[in-house]
mmCIF file as gemmi writes it, N, C-alpha and C atoms, coordinates in Angstrom:
data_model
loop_
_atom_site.group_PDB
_atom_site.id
_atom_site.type_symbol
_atom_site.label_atom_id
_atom_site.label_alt_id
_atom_site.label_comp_id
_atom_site.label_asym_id
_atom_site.label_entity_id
_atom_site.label_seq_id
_atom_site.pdbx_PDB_ins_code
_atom_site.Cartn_x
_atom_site.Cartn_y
_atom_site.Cartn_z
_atom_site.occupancy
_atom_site.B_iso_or_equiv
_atom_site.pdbx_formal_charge
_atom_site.auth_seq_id
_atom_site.auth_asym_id
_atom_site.pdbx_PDB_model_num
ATOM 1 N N . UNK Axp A 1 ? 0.82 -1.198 0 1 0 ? 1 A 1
ATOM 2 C CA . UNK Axp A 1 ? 0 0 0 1 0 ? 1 A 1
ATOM 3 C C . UNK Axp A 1 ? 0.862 1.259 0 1 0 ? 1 A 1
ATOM 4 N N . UNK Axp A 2 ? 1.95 1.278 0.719 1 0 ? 2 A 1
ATOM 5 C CA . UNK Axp A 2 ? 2.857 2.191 0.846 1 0 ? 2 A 1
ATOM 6 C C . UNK Axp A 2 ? 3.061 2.837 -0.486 1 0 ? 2 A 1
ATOM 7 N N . UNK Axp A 3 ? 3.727 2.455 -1.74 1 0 ? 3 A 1
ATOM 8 C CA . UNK Axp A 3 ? 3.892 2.213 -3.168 1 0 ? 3 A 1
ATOM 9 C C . UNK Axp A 3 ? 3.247 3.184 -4.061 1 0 ? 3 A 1
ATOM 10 N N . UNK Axp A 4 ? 1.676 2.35 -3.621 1 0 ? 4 A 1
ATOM 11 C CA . UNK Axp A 4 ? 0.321 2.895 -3.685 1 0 ? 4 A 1
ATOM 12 C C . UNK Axp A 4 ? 0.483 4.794 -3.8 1 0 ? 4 A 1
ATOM 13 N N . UNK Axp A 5 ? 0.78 4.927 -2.3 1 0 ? 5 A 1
ATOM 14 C CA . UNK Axp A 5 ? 0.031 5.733 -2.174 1 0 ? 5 A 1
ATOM 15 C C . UNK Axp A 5 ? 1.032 7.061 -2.275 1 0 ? 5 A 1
ATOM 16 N N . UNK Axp A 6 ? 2.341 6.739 -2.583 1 0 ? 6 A 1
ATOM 17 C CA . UNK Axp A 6 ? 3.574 7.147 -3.488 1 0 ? 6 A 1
ATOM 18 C C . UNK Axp A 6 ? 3.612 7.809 -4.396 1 0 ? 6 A 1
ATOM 19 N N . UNK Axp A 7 ? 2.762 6.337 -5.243 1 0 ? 7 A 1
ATOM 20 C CA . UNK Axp A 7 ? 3.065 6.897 -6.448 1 0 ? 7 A 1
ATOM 21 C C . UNK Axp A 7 ? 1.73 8.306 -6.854 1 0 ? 7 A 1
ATOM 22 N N . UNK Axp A 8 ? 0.12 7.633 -6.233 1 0 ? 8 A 1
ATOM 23 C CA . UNK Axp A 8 ? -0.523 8.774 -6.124 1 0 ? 8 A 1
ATOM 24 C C . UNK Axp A 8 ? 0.075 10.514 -5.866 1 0 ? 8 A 1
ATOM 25 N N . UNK Axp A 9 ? 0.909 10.277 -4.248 1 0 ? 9 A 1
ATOM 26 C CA . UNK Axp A 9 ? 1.109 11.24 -3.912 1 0 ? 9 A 1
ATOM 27 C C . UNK Axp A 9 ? 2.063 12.13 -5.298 1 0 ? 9 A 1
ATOM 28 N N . UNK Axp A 10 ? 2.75 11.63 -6.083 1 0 ? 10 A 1
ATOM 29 C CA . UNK Axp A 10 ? 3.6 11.965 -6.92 1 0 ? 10 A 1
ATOM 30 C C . UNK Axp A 10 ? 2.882 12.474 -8.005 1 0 ? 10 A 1
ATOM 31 N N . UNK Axp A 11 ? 1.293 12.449 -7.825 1 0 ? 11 A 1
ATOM 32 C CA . UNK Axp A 11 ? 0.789 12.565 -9.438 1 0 ? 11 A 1
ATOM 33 C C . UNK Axp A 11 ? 0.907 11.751 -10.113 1 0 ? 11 A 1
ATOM 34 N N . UNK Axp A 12 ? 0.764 10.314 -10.2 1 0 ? 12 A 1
ATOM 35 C CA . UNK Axp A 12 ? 0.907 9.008 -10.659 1 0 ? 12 A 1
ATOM 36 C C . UNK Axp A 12 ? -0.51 8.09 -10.364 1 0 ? 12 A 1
ATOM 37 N N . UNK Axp A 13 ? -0.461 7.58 -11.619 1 0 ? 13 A 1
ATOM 38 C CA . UNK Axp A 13 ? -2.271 6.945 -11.616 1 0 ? 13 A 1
ATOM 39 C C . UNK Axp A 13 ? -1.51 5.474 -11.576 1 0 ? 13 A 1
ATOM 40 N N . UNK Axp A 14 ? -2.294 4.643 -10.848 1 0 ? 14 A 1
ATOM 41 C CA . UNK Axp A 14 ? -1.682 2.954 -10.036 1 0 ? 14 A 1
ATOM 42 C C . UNK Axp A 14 ? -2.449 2.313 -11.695 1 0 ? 14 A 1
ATOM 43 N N . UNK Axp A 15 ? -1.868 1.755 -12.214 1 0 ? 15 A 1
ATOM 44 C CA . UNK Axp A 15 ? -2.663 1.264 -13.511 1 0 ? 15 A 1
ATOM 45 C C . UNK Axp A 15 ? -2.248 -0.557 -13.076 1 0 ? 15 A 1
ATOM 46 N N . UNK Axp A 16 ? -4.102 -1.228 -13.297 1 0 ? 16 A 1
ATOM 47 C CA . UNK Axp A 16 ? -3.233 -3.049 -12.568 1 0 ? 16 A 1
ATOM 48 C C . UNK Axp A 16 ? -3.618 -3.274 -14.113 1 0 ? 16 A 1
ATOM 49 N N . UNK Axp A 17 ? -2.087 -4.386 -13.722 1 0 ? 17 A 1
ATOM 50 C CA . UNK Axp A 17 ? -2.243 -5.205 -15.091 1 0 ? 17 A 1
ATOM 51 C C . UNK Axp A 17 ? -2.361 -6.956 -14.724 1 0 ? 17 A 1
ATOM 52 N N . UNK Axp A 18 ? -2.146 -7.557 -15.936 1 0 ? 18 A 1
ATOM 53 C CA . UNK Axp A 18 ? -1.873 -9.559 -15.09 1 0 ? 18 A 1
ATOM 54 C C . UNK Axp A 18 ? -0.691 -9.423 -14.724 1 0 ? 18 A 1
ATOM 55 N N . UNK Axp A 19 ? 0.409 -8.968 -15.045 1 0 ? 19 A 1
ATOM 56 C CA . UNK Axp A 19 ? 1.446 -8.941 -13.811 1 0 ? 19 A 1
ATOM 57 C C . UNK Axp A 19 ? 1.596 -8.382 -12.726 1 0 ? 19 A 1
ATOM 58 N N . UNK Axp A 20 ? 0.544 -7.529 -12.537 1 0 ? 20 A 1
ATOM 59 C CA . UNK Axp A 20 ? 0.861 -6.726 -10.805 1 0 ? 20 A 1
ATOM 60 C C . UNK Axp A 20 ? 0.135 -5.035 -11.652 1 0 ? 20 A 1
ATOM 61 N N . UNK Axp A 21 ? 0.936 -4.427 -10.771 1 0 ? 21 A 1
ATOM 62 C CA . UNK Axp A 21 ? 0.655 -2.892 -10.868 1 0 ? 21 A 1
ATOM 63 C C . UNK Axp A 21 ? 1.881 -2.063 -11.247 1 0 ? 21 A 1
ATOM 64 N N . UNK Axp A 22 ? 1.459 -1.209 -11.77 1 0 ? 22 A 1
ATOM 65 C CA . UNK Axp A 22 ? 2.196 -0.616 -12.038 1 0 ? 22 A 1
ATOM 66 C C . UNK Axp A 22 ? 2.08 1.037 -12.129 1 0 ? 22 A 1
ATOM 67 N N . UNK Axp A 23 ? 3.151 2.044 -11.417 1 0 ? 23 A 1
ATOM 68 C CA . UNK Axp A 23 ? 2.704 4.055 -11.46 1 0 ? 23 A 1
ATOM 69 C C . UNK Axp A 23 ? 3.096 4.359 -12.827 1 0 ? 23 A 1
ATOM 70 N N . UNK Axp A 24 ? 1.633 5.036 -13.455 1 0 ? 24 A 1
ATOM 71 C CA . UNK Axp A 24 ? 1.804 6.064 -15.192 1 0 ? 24 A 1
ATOM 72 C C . UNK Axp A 24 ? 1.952 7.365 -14.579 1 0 ? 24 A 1
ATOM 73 N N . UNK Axp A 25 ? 3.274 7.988 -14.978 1 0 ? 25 A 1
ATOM 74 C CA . UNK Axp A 25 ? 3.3 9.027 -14.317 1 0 ? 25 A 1
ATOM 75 C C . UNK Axp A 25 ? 2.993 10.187 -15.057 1 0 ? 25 A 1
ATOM 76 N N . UNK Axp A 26 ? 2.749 11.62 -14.566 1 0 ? 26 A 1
ATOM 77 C CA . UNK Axp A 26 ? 1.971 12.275 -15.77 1 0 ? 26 A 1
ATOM 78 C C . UNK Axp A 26 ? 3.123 13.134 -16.649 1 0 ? 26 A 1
ATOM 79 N N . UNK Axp A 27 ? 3.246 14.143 -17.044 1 0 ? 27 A 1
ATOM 80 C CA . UNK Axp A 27 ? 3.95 14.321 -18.057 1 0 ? 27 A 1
ATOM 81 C C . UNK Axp A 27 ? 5.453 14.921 -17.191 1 0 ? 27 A 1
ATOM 82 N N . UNK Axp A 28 ? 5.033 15.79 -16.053 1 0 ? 28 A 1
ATOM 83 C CA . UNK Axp A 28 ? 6.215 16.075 -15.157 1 0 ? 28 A 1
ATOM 84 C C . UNK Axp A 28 ? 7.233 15.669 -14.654 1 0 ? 28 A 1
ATOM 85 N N . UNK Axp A 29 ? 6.694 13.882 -14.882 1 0 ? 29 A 1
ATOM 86 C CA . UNK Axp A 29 ? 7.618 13.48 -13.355 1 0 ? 29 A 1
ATOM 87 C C . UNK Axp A 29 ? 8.214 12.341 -14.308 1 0 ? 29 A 1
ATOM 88 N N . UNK Axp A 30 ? 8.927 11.433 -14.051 1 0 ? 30 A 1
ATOM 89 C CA . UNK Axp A 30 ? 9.264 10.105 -13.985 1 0 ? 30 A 1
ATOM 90 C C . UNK Axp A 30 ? 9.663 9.105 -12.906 1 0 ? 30 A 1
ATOM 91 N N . UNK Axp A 31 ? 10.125 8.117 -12.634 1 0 ? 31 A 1
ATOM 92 C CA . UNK Axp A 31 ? 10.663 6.888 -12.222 1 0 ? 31 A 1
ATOM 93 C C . UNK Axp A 31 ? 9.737 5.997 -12.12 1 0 ? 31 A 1
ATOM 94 N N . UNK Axp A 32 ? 9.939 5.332 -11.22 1 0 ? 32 A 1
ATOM 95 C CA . UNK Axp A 32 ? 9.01 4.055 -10.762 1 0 ? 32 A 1
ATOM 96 C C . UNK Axp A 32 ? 7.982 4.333 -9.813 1 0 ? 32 A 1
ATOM 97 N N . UNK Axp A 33 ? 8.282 5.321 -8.818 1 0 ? 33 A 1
ATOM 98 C CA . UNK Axp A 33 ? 6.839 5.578 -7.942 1 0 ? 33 A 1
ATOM 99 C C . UNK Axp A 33 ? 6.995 7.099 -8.657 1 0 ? 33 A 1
ATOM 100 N N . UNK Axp A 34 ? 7.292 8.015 -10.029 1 0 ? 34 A 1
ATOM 101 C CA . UNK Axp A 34 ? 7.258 9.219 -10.182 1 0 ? 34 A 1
ATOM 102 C C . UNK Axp A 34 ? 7.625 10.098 -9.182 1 0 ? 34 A 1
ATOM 103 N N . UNK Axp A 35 ? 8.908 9.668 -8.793 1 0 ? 35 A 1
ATOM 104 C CA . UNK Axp A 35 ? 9.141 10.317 -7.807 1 0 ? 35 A 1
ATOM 105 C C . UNK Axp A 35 ? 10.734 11.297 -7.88 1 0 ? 35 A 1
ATOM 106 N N . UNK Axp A 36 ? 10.492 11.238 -9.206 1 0 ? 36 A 1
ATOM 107 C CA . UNK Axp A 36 ? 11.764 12.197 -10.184 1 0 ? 36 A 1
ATOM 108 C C . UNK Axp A 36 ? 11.221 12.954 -10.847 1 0 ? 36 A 1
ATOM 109 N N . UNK Axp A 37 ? 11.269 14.611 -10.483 1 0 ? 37 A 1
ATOM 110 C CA . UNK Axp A 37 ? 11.019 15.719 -11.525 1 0 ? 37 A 1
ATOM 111 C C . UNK Axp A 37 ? 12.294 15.79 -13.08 1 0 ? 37 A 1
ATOM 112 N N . UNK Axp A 38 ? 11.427 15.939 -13.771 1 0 ? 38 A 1
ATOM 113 C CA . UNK Axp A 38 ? 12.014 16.011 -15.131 1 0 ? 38 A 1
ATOM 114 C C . UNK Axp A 38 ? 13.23 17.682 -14.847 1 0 ? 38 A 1
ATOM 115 N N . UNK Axp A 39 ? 14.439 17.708 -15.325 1 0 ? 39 A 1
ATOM 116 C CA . UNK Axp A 39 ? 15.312 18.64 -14.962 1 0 ? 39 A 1
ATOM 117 C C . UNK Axp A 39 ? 16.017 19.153 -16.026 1 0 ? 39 A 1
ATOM 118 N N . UNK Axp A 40 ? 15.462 19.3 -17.353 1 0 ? 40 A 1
ATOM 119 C CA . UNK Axp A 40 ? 15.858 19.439 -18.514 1 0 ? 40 A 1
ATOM 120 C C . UNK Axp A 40 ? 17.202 20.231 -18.605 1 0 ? 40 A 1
ATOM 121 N N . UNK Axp A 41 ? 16.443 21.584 -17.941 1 0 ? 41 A 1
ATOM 122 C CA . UNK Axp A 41 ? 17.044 22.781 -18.011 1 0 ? 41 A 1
ATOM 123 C C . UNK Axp A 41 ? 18.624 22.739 -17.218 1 0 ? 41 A 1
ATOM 124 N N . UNK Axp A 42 ? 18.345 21.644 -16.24 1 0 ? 42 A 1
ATOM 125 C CA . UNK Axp A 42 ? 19.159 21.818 -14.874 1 0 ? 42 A 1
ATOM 126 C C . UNK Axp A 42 ? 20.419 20.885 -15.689 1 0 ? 42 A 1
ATOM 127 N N . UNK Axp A 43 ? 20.01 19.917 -16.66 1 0 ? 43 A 1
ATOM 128 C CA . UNK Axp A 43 ? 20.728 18.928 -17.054 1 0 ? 43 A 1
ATOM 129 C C . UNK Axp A 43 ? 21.688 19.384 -18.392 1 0 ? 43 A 1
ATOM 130 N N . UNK Axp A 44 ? 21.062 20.88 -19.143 1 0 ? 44 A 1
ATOM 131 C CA . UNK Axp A 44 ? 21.155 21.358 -20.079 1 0 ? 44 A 1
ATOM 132 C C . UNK Axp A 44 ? 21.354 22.529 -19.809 1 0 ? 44 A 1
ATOM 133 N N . UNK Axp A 45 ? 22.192 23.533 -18.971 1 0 ? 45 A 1
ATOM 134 C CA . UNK Axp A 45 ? 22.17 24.711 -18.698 1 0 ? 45 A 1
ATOM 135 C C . UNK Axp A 45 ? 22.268 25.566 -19.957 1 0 ? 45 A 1
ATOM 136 N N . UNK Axp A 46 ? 23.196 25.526 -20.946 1 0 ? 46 A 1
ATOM 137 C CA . UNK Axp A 46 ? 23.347 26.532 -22.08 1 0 ? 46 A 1
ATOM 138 C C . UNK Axp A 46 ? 22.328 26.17 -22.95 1 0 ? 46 A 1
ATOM 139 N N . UNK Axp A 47 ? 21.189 25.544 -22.892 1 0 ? 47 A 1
ATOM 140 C CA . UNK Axp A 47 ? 20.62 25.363 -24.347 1 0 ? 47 A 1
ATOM 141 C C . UNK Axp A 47 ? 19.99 26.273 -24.501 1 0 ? 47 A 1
ATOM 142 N N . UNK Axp A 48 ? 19.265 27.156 -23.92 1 0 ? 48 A 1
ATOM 143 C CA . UNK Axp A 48 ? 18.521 28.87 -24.617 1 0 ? 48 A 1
ATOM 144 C C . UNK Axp A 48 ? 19.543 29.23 -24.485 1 0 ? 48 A 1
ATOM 145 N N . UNK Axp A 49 ? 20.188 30.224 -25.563 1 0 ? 49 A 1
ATOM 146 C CA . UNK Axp A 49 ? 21.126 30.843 -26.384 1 0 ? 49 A 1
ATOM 147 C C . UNK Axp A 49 ? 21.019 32.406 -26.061 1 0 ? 49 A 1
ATOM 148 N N . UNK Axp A 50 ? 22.057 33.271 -26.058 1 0 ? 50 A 1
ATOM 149 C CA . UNK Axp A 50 ? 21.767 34.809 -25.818 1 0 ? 50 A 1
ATOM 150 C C . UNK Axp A 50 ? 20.837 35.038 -25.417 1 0 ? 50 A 1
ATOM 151 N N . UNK Axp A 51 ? 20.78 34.99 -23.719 1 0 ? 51 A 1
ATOM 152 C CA . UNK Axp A 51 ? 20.247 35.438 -22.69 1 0 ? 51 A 1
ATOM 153 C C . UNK Axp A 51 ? 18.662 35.009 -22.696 1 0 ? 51 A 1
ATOM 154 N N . UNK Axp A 52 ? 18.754 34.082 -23.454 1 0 ? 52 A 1
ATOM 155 C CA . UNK Axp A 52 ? 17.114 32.819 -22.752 1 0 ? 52 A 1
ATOM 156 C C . UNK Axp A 52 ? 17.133 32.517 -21.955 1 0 ? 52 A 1
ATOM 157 N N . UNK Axp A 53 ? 15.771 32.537 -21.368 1 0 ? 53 A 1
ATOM 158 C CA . UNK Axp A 53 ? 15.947 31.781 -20.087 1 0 ? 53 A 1
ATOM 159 C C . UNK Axp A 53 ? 15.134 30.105 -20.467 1 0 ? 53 A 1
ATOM 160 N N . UNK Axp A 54 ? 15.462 29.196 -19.468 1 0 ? 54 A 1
ATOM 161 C CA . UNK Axp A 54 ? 14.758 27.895 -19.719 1 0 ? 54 A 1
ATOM 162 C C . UNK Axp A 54 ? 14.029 27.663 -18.643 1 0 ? 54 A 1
ATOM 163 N N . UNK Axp A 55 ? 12.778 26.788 -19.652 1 0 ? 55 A 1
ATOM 164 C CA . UNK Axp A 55 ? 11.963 26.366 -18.23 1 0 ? 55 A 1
ATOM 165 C C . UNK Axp A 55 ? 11.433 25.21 -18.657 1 0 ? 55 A 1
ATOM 166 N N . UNK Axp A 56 ? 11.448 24.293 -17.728 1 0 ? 56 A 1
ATOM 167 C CA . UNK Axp A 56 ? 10.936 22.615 -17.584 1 0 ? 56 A 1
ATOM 168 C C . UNK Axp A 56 ? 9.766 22.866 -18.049 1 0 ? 56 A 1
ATOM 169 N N . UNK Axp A 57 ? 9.32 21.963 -19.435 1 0 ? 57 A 1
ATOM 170 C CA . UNK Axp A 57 ? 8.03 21.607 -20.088 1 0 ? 57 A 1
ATOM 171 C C . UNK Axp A 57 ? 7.723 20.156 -20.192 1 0 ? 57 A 1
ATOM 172 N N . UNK Axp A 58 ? 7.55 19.706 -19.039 1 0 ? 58 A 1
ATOM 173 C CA . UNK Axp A 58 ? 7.589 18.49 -18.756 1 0 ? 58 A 1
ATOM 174 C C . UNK Axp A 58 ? 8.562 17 -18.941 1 0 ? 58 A 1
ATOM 175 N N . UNK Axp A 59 ? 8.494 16.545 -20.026 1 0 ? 59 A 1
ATOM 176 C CA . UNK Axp A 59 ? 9.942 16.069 -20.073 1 0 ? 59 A 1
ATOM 177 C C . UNK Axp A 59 ? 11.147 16.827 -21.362 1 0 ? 59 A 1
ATOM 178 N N . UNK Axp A 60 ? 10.209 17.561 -21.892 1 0 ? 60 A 1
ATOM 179 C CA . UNK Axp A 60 ? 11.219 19.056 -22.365 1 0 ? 60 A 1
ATOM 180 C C . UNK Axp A 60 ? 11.304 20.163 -22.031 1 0 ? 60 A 1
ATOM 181 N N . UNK Axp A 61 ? 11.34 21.161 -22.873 1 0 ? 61 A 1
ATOM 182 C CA . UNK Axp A 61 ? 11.653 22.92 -22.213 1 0 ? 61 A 1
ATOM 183 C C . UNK Axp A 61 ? 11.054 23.561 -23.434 1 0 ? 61 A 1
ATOM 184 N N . UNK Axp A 62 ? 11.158 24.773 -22.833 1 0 ? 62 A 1
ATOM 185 C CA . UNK Axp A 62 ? 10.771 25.863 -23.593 1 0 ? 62 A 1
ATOM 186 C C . UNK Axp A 62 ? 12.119 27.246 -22.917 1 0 ? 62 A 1
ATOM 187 N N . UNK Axp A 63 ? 12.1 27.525 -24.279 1 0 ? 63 A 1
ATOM 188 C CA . UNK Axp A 63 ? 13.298 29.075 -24.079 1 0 ? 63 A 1
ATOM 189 C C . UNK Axp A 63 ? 12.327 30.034 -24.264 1 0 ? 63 A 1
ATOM 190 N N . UNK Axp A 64 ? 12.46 30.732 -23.067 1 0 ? 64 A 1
ATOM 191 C CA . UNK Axp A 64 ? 11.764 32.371 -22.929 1 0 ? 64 A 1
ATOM 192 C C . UNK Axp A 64 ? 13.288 33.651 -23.74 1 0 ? 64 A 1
ATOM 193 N N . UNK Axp A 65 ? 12.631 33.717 -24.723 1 0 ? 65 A 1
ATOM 194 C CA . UNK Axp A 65 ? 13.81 34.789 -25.623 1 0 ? 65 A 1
ATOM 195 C C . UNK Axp A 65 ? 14.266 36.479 -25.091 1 0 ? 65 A 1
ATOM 196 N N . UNK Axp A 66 ? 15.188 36.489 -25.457 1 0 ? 66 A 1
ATOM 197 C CA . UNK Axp A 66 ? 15.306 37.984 -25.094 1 0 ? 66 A 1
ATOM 198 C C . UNK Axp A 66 ? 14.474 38.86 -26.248 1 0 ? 66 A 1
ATOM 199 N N . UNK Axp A 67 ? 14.013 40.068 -26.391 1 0 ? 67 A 1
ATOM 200 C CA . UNK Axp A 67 ? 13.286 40.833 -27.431 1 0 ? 67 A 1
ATOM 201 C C . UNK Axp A 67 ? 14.299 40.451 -28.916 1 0 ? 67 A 1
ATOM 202 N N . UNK Axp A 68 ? 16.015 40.273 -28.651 1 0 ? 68 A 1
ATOM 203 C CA . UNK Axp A 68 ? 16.273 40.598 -29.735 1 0 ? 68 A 1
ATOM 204 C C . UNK Axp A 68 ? 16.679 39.304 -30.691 1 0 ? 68 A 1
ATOM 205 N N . UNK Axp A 69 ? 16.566 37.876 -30.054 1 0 ? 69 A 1
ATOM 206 C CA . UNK Axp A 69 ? 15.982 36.866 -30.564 1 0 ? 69 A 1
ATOM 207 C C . UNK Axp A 69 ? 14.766 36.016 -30.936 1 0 ? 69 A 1
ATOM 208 N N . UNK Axp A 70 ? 14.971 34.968 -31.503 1 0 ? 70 A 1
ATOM 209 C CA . UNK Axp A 70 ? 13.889 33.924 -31.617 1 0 ? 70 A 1
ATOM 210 C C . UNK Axp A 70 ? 13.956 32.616 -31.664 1 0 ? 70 A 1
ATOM 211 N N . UNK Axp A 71 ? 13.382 31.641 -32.401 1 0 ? 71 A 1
ATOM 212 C CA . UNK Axp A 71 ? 13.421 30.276 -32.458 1 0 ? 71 A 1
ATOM 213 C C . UNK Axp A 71 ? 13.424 29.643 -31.232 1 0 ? 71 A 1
ATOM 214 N N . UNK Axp A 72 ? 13.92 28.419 -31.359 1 0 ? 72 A 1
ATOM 215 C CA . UNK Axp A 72 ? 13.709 27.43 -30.174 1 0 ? 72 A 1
ATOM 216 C C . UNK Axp A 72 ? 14.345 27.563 -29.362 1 0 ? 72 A 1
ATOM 217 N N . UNK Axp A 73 ? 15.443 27.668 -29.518 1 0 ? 73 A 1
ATOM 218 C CA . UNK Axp A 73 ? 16.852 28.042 -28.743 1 0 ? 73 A 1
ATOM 219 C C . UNK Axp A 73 ? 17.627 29.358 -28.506 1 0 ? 73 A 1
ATOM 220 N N . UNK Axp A 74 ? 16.306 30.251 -28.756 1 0 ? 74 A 1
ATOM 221 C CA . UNK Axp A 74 ? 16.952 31.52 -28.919 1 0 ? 74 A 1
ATOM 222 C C . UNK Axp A 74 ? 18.266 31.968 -29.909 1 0 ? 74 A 1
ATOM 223 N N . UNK Axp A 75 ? 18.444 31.464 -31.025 1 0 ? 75 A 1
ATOM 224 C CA . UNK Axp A 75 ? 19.467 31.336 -31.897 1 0 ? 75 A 1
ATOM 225 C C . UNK Axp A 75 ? 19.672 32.195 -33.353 1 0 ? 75 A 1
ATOM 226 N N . UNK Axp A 76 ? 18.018 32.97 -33.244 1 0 ? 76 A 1
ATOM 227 C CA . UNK Axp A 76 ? 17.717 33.644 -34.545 1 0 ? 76 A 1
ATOM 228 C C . UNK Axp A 76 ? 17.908 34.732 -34.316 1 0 ? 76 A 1
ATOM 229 N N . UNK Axp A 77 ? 18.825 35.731 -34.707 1 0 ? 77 A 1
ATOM 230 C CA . UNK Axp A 77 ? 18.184 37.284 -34.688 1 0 ? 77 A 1
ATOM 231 C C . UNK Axp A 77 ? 17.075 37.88 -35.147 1 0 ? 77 A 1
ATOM 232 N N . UNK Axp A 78 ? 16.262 38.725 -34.427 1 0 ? 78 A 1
ATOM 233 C CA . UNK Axp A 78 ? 15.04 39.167 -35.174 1 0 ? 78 A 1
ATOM 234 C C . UNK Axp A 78 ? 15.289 40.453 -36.129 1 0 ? 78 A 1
């Protein structure tokens, strides 16, 4: 029950199958009881480019641009 109520607490739905059970975790988190935040940014410090900032989009990111870029990575001049 412990497991259980884990993986709930984590934002994790208990899904039973014929082998047992198992935590679907939702788009934020991962491991086995979802009990690992996704750390894109933390894992990837330089990937927004001239003065982007990054922010965890669940198990990717998004770059917040400065005015005088664009694209994904902040990499385009406007």
């Amino acid at each position: 029950m412990e497991h259980n109520e884990t993986c709930t607490k984590n934002g994790g739905t208990i899904i039973k199958t014929e082998a047992g059970y198992f935590c679907e975790c939702d788009d934020s988190r991962h491991g086995i009881l979802c009990e690992k935040n996704y750390t894109f940014c933390e894992d990837h410090p330089n990937i927004c480019q001239n003065g982007g900032k990054c922010f965890n989009a669940g198990s990717s990111y998004i770059c917040s641009c400065t005015s005088d870029f664009q694209g994904v990575n902040c990499t385009i001049r406007k």
